[in-house]
Structure formats: structure tokens, C-alpha cells
C-alpha positions in Angstrom: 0.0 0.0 0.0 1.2 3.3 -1.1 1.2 6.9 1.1 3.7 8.7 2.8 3.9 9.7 6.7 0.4 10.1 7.7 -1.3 8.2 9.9 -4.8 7.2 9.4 -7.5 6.9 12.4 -7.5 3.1 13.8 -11.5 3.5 13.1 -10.5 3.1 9.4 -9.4 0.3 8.1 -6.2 -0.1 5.8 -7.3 -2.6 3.1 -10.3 -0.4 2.1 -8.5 2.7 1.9 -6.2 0.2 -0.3 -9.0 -0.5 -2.5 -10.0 3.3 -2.8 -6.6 4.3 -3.5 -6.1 1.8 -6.4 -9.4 2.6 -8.3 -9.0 6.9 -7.9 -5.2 6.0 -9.0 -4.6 3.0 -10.7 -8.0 2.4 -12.6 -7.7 -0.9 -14.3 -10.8 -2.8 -16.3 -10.9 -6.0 -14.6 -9.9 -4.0 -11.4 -13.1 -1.9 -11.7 -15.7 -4.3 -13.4 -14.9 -6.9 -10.1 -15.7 -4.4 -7.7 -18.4 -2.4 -9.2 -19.8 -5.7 -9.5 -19.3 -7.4 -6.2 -19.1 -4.2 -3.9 -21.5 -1.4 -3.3 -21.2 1.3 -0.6 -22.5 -0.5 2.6 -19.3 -2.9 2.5 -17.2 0.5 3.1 -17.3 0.8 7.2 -16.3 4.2 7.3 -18.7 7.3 5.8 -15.9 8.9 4.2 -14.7 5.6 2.3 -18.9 5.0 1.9 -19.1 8.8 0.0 -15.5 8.2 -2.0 -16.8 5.2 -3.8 -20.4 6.2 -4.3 -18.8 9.5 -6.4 -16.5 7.5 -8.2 -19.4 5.0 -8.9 -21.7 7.6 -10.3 -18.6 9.2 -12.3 -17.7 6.0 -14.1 -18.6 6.3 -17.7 -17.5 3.2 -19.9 -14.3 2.7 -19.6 -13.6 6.3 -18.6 -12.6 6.5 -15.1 -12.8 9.9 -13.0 -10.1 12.2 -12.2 -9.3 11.7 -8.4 -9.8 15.2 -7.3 -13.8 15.0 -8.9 -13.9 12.3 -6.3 -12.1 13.7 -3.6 -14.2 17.2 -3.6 -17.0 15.1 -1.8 -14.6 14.8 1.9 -14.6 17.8 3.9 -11.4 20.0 3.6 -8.7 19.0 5.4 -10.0 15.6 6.9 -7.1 13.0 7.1 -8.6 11.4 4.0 -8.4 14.2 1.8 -5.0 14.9 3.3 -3.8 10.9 2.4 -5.2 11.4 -1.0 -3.1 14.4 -2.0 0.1 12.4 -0.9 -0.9 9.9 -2.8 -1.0 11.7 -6.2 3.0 12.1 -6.0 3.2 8.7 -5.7 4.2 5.9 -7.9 1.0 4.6 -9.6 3.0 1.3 -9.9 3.0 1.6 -5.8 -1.1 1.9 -5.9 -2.0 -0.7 -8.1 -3.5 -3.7 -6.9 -2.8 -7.4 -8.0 -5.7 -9.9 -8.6 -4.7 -12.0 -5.7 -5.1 -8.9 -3.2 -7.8 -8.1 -5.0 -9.4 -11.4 -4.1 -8.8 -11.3 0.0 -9.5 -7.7 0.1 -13.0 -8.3 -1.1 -13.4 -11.4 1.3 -12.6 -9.4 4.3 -14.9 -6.6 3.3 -17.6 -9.0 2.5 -17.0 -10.6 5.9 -16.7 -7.2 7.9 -19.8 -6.3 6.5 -22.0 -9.4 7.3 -20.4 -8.9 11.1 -21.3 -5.3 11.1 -25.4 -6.6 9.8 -26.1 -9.3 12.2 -24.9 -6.9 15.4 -27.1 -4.4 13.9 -30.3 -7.1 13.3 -29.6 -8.2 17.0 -29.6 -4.6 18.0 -33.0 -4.4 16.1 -34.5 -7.4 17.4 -33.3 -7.0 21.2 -35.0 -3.0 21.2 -38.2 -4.2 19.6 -38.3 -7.1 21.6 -38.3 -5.0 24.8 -40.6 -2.8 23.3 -43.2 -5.8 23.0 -44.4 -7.3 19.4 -43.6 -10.4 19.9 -45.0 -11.4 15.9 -42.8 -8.0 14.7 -40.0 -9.2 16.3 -39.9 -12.7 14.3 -40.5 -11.0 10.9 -37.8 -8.6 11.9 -35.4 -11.5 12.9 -36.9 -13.5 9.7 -36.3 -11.7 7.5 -32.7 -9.8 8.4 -31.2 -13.4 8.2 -32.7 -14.0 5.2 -31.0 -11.1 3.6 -27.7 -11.8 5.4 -27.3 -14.8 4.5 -28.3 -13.6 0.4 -26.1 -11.0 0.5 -23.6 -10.9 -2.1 -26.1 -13.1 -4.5 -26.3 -11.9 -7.7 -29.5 -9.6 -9.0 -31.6 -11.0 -10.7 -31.9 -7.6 -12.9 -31.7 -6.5 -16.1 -29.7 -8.0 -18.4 -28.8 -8.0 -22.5 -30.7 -10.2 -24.4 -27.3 -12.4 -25.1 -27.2 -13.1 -21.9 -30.4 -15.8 -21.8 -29.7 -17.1 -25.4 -27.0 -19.7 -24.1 -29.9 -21.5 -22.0 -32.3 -21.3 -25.0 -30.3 -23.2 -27.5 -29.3 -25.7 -24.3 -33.3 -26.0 -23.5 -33.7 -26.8 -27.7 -31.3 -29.1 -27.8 -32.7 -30.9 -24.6 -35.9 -31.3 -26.0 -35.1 -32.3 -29.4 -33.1 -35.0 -27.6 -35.9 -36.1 -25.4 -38.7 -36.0 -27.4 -40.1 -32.8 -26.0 -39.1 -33.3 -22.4 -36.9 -30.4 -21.7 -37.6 -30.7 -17.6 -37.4 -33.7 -15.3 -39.2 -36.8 -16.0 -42.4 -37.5 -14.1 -43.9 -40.6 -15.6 -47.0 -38.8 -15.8 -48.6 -37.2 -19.1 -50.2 -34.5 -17.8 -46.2 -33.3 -16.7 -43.9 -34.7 -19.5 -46.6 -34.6 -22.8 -48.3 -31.3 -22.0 -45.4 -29.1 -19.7 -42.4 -30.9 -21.2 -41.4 -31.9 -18.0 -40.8 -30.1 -14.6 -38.6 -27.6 -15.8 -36.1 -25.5 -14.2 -37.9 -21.9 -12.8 -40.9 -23.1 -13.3 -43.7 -23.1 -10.6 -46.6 -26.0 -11.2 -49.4 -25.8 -9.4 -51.4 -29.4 -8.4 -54.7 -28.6 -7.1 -57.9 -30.6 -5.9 -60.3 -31.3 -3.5 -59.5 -33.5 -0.4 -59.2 -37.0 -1.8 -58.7 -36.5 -5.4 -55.2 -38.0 -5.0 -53.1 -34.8 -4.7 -50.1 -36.3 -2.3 -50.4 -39.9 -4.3 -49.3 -37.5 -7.5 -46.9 -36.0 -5.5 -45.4 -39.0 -4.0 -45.6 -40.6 -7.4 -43.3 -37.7 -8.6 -41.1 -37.6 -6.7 -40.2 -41.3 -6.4 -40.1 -41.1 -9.8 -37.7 -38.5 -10.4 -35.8 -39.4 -7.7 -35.0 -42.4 -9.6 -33.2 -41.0 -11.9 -30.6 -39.8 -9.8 -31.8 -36.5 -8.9 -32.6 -35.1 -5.3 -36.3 -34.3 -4.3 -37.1 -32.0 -1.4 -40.5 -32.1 -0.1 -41.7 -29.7 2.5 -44.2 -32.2 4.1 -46.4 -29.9 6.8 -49.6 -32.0 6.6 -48.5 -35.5 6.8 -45.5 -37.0 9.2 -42.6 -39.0 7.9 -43.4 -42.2 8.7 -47.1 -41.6 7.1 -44.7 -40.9 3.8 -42.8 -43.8 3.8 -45.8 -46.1 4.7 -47.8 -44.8 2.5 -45.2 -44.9 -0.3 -43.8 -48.6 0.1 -47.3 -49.8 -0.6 -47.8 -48.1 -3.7 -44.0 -49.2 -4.6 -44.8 -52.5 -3.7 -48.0 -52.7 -5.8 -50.1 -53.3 -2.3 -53.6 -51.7 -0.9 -52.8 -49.6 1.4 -56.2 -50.9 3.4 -53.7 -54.1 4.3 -51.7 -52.1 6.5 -54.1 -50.0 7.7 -56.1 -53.3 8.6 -53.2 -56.1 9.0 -54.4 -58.5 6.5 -50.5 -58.6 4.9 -50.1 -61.9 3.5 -46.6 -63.5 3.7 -45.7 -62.5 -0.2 -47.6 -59.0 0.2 -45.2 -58.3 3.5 -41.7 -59.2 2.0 -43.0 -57.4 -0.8 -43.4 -53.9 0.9 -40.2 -54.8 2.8 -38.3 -54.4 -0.1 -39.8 -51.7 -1.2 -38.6 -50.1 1.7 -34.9 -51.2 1.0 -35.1 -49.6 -2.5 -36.7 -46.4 -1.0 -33.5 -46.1 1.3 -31.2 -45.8 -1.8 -33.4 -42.6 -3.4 -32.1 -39.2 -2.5 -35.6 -37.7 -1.3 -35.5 -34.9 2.0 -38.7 -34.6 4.3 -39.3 -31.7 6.4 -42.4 -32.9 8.1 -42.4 -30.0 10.6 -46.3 -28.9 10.8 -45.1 -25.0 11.2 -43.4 -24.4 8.1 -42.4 -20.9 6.6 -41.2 -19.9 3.2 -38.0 -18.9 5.1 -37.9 -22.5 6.2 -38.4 -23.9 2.8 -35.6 -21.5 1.5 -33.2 -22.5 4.4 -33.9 -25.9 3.2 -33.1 -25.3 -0.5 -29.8 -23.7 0.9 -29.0 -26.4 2.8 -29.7 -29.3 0.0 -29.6 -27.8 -3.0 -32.7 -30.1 -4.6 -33.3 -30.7 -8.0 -36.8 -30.9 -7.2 -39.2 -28.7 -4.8 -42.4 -30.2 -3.6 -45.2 -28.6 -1.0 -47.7 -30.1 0.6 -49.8 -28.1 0.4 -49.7 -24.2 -0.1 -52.7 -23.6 3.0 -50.1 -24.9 5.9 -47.5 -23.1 4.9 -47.2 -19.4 6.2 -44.9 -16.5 5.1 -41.7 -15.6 5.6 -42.5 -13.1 8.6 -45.2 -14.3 9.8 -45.7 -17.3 11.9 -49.6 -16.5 13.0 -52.3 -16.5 10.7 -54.3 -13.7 10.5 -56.1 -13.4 7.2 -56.2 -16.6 4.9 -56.7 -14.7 1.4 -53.8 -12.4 2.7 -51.1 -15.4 3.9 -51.9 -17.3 0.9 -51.1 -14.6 -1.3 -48.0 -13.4 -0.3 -46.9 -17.3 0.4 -48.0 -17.8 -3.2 -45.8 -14.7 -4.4 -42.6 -15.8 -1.8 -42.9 -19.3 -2.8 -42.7 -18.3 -6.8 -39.4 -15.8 -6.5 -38.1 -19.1 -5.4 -38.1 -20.7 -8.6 -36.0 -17.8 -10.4 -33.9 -17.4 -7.5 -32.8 -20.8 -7.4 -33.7 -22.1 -11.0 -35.3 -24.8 -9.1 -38.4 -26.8 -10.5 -41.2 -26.4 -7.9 -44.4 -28.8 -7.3 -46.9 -26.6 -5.5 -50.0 -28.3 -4.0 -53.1 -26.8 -3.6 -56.7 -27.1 -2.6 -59.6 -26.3 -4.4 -62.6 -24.0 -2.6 -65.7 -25.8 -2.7 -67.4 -24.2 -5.5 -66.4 -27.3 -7.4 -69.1 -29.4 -5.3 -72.1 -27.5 -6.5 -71.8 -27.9 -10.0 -73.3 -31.1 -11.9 -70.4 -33.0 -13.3 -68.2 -31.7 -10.4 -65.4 -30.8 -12.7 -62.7 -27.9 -11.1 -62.1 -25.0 -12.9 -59.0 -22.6 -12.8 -61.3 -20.1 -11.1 -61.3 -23.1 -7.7 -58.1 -22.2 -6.3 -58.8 -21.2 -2.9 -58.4 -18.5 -1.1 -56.5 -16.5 -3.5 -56.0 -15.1 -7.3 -52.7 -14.6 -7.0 -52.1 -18.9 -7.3 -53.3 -18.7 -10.9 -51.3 -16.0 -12.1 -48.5 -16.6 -10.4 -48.3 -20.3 -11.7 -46.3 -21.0 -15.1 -48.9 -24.3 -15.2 -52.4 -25.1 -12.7 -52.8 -28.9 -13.3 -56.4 -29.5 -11.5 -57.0 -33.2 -10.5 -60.7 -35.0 -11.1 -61.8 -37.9 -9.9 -65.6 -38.3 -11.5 -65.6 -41.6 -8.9 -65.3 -39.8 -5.8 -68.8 -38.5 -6.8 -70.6 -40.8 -8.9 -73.8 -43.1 -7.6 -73.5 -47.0 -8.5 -76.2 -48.7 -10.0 -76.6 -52.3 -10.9 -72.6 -52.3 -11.1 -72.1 -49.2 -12.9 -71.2 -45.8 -11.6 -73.0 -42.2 -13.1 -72.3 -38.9 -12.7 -74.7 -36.4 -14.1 -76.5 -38.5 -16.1 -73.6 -39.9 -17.7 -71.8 -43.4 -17.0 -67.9 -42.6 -15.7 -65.4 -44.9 -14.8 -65.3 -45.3 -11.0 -61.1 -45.1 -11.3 -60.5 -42.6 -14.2 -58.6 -39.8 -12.7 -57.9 -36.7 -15.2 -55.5 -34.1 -14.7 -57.1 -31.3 -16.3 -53.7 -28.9 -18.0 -55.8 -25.4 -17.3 -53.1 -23.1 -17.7 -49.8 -23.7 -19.5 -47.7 -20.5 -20.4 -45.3 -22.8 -21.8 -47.8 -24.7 -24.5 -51.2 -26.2 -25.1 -54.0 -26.9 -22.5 -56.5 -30.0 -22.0 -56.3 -32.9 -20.0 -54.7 -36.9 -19.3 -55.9 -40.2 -18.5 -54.7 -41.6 -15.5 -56.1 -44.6 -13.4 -56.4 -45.1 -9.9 -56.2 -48.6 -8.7 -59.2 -49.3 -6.0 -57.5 -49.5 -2.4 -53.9 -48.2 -3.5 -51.7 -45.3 -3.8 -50.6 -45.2 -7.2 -51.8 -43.8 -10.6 -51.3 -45.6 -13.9 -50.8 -43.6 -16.3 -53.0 -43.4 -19.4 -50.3 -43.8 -22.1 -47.8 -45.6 -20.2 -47.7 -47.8 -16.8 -44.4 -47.3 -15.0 -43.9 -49.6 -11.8 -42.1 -47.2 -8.8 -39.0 -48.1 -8.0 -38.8 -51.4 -9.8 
């Protein structure tokens, strides 16, 4: 580091000075495109440092850097700053310039220094608000100040030139022309892989039914599937425990009611059949969170912590938003889970499975069939959704009659269940055949039948 005799306050520390001196005196391209885009003025500690780089920020024109004295005219006269940066004028720009390497630490410590300086300010925050009373303020405050400390120095997702995005495109093209269409990950299921191309990556897919229209078999089904081939599956699990999970998924791998645990009729074959279901389910890289208070910032800290492939909730109504643990209005907490849970899917280019419930408008219409318009509790589902895949199950409806099952006026089939593609920014809409098997826990597919985890 360059400078001559004087001595700068303690209170100021000598690597950011550094980096100050060597962009007002040794301006280099790479030197200036790193920090401009990794540094902004909160990672300076001292105002004067904070007001240096903020004018030579808004000087900066192209490669054109500003001369240091522009910059310098925002210290007050005669401060030790101001003082250091005449000396250094006289100086050697060979002494000022900084090396990649230094570079490199100096922006580590800074980065560090200023996430120290953040969490004894939120813990300032927290501890005055918490003796003011608050208690819910208080956890959205803490919430959402860790949140954003442990983001910080993530890249923006802001504007960008059109070359930047045209890389993925050509990637995505190729993808699909090589899997038949199938850009995303592979569910098994038509109404995923023929209509949305897959699960793809930032997209948010919404799964939405009334209770017992198979919603967590789909789910389940998914994710086994996909787990399968090699990828990692987190599922944020509020509404049913672990070990109803595994249960209920080594039957359906196994190919065996579900009403045989539930009642203890296993026969010998049936029981060393689920058994080894269970060893197979051990080998697939699926995470639970089966906490039953579950927040977006939860779900994120879990994404963090795993880095999934795969996202699913279940379901959208038990889990609350980031900074607020208590329910107060349902149209409210769904909406702003709905809007937290879809910045998700840019911010991590993550593929998310979103479960939802349909309102009960569905049960007073003839034929019972959902409409996008269902969604519960809030608009903002539908249009924050890239895809709404409503479930149907005529069966759960229909009257039987001398062995066959109707449904306003017409004859259905007691297992059809149809996933209904109402919204698809991506491609076309309609719907896919599927078929429940009486007593068990997996679909078959319309076009294709694809044992789990053979």
C-alpha cells in the first residue's frame, strides 16, 4: 500500500483505503468491473470511504474512469482522508495498483466485515423491539434480516442483454429435441412430461384438488419417480408425518392396498414385498421436512442447505410467510406465500411442485369438474403459476347402479382420474388419463404404466 507519513484513524481500516486508492489512482478494467460488481457502498465501514466510492461509482462512464480530485471534492477540507489522497498523487502509480490476488482477500474481508457489522445491527433491532413488545414483529424482523444476510452478495436478478439468456435457449432446444419434447425432469405422468415438457427449471406448477382426489399420491408418485433418476427431491411435508410418507409410499411401490396395512391383512408375499420396497426407497435421494409450522423462510433454508433438484409442497394452505408465523387473514397469507414461494423458482432455477386445494365451488356444480377459477383463497395462485394442473376424480362422486357408476346422467369410470392442463404459459392446454387402482396409492398412467421403484 502506497502513502507517505500520515497516519490514518484506527476507526478506518487499511485494506479499504487500499481499494480506494487503487481505483482513484490505478483504474484498471478487470480491477473496476470486479468491484463495481461485487461491492457497493454499505461494504465500506467508514462514511468517508462509503461517500469516495459512491462518487466515483456515479462518475464512471464506460471505460472512462474519474479524475481523483472530482472524487475527492466530496470529503470535507482538510479531513485525514483528503490529506492521504493528496500524498498519494506524487506517488508511484506502480505503488497503488492492486494485484488480482489482493484483490481477491480484500474483497473477502470486506464481504465478511460487512456481514459482522449486519447481524450486530439485526440483534440490536430485534433485542429493542423485543423489549418494546411485538412479539410477531419481532420474528419478521429476525426472519427476515437473516434472510437477507445470509443472500447477501447473491447476484440480482436484474436487467440484463438479451445475449445473456440465449445460451440457456439453444441448451433448453437441444434438450428437448433429444428427449422428445421433455426439456424438464421426468415424471412418468402425461399430464407433466406430454403437456409441460417436463418439470422444468424456474418453473412453478401448481397441483390442485379437493380433499381426496389424489393430490399427495401424484406428488409422492413424482417424486419417487424422479428421484430415480438420480436427482434429489425435497419435499416440505407440513400435513403428513414422515413415517405416514414412507408407509404410504412402500405400498404403492410395492403394488399393495394400502387398506392391508391400515387393517393387518398382509399376506406373507404382500409383507416381504413392501419390505423391499422399503430397502429400495432407502437408496433414493428424497429430503422430508415434516415439521407442521413451516415458513417460506424455512423452505428456503432448506433449498440452501440441499440444494434439490426438485421442490415439492404439501400443500400451499399450511405453509405461512416468511415473517409471519400467525395467521391472521387466509386470502392475505396465501397470497404473499404464493408470491414468496414463486421468486423461489428464479432465484434458485429450481423446479417447484406446488399443492393446492380447491374452494368448494367445485361441489355445486353437476359434473363436479374444477375450474382454474377453484383455487382457494387467493387469485394470486393462478397467475403466479407457469402451469395449474387440476386433478378429477368423476368416482369420488358418482352413484353406482346395478354395477355401474354415473355422474350427471352420464356413466364414468369409477377409477379414471384426469388431470385437467388449465393453464400452461409454456404450450397447449387439456387434459390426461390416468387410473387409480381401487385400495392403492398409485396412478397408472394413461399412455404408459411405470412400476415405482422397480
Amino acid at each position: 500500500m502506497a502513502g507517505g507519513g500520515f497516519r490514518l484513524s484506527l476507526e478506518v481500516p487499511k485494506h479499504e483505503v487500499e481499494l480506494v486508492e487503487a481505483l482513484l489512482f490505478a483504474p484498471e478494467k478487470w480491477l473496476v468491473d470486479e468491484v463495481l460488481g461485487r461491492l457497493d457502498a454499505s461494504h465500506f465501514s467508514h462514511p468517508h470511504l462509503r461517500s469516495l466510492y459512491e462518487a466515483f461509482v456515479g462518475r464512471v462512464q464506460g471505460e472512462e474512469y474519474p479524475d481523483w480530485r472530482n472524487v475527492a471534492d466530496v470529503l470535507p477540507v482538510g479531513s485525514p482522508l483528503a490529506r492521504r489522497l493528496a500524498e498519494d498523487a506524487a506517488a508511484p502509480r506502480e505503488r497503488l495498483r492492486m494485484s488480482r490476488g489482493r484483490l481477491a482477500r480484500v474483497l473477502e474481508e470486506m464481504t465478511a466485515a460487512r456481514t459482522r457489522r449486519r447481524v450486530v445491527e439485526l440483534l440490536d433491532d430485534v433485542k429493542k423491539r423485543a423489549l418494546s413488545g411485538g412479539t410477531e414483529d419481532v420474528l419478521g424482523v429476525l426472519l427476515d434480516g437473516v434472510y437477507s444476510i445470509v443472500h447477501e452478495g447473491e447476484a440480482v436478478d436484474g436487467a440484463h442483454p438479451v445475449k445473456s439468456y440465449t445460451d440457456d435457449f439453444v441448451v433448453e432446444l437441444e434438450e428437448r429435441v433429444a428427449r422428445r419434447g421433455i426439456a424438464g425432469l421426468k415424471t412418468g405422468l402425461g399430464a407433466f412430461d406430454r403437456y409441460l415438457g417436463g418439470l422444468q427449471k424456474g418453473n412453478l406448477v401448481v397441483l390442485a384438488g379437493r380433499p381426496g382426489s389424489y393430490k399427495s399420491t401424484v406428488a409422492a408418485q413424482v417424486a419417487i419417480n424422479v428421484a430415480r433418476q438420480g436427482h434429489r427431491v425435497l419435499l416440505s411435508s407440513p400435513e403428513m408425518s414422515a413415517a405416514q410418507l414412507i408407509s404410504r409410499w412402500a405400498f404403492a411401490a410395492a403394488r399393495v392396498p394400502y387398506e392391508r396395512f391400515l387393517d393387518g391383512t398382509l399376506s406373507g408375499e404382500e409383507q416381504r414385498a413392501v419390505c423391499a420396497a422399503v430397502e429400495r426407497l432407502k437408496q433414493l435421494d428424497i429430503v422430508i421436512n415434516q415439521s407442521g409450522l413451516q415458513s417460506t423462510a424455512d423452505i428456503r433454508r432448506d433449498i440452501i442447505r440441499w440444494k434439490p433438484d426438485l421442490l415439492i409442497v404439501d400443500y400451499l394452505g399450511l405453509i405461512y410467510p416468511a415473517k409471519d408465523l400467525f395467521r391472521h387473514d387466509e386470502y392475505r397469507d396465501v397470497t404473499e406465500t404464493s408470491r414468496e414461494i414463486n421468486a423461489m423458482k428464479k432465484e434458485f432455477r429450481l423446479p417447484i411442485l406446488l399443492l393446492s386445494q380447491l374452494n368448494r365451488a367445485v361441489e355445486s356444480r353437476e359434473d363436479k369438474k374444477p375450474q382454474l377459477s377453484d383455487l382457494r383463497s387467493s387469485g394470486q395462485v393462478e397467475q403466479d403459476a407457469d402451469a395449474v394442473v387440476l386433478l378429477y376424480h368423476p368416482g369420488r362422486y358418482a352413484e353406482e347402479r346395478d354395477g355401474s357408476y354415473y355422474l350427471a346422467g352420464k356413466e364414468v369410470d369409477p377409477n379414471e382420474l384426469l388431470f385437467i392442463v388449465g393453464k400452461n404459459r409454456s404450450g397447449p392446454t387439456g387434459a390426461a388419463k390416468g387410473k387409480v387402482a381401487p385400495g392403492a396409492l398409485w396412478i397408472n398412467d394413461g399412455r404408459e404404466e411405470e412400476r415405482l421403484i422397480a
